[in-house]
C-alpha positions as CSV (number, residue, x, y, z in Angstrom):
1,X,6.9,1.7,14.6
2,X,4.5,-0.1,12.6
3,X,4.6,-1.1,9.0
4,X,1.7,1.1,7.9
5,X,3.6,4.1,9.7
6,X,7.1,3.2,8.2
7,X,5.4,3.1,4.6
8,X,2.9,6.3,5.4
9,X,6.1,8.0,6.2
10,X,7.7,6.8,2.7
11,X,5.1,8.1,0.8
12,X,4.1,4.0,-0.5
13,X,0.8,4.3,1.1
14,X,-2.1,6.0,0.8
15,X,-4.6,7.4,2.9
16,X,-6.9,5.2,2.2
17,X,-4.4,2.0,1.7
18,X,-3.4,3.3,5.6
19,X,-6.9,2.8,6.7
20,X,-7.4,-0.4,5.0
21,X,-4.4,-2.0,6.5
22,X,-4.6,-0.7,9.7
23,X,-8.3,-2.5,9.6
24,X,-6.6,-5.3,9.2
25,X,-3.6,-4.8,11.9
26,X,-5.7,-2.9,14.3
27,X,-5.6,-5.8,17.0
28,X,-1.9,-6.3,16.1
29,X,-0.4,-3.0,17.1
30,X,-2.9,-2.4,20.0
31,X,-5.6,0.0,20.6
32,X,-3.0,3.2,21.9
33,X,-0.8,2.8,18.5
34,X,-4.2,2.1,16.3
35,X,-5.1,5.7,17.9
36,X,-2.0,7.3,17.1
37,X,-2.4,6.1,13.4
38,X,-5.4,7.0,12.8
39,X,-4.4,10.9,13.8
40,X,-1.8,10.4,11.7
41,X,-4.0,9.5,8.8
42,X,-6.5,11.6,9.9
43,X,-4.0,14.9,9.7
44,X,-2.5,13.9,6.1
45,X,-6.5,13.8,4.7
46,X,-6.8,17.3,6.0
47,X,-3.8,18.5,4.6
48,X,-4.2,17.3,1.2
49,X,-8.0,18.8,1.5
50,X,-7.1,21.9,2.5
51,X,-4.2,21.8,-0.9
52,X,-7.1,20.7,-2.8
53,X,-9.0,23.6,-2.0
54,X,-6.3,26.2,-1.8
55,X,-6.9,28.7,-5.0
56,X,-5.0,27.6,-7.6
57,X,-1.9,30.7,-8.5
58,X,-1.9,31.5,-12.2
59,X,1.6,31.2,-13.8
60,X,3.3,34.1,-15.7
């Protein structure tokens, strides 16, 4: 595992910090791992726009 997926997983790294570094590293962890990052990434922007979007519930 690669340092951007060991601190993706920890919650120290942003999407966007992810993408950045992984810009950097591409060439370093090789063209079948950059893939597998980049769904990674890819998945955890979806999810936090579809919990952006999701109707906020009023509290009682």
């Amino acid at each position: 595992m690669c340092l951007i997926c060991l601190e993706f997983d920890k919650n120290a790294m942003s999407v966007a910090e992810g993408r950045r570094a992984l810009g950097e590293m591409r060439v370093a962890v090789g063209p079948s791992h950059a893939k597998e990052v980049e769904a990674k990434l890819d998945e955890a922007e979806a999810e936090a726009a579809t919990a952006a979007a999701a109707p906020a519930t009023p509290t009682p």
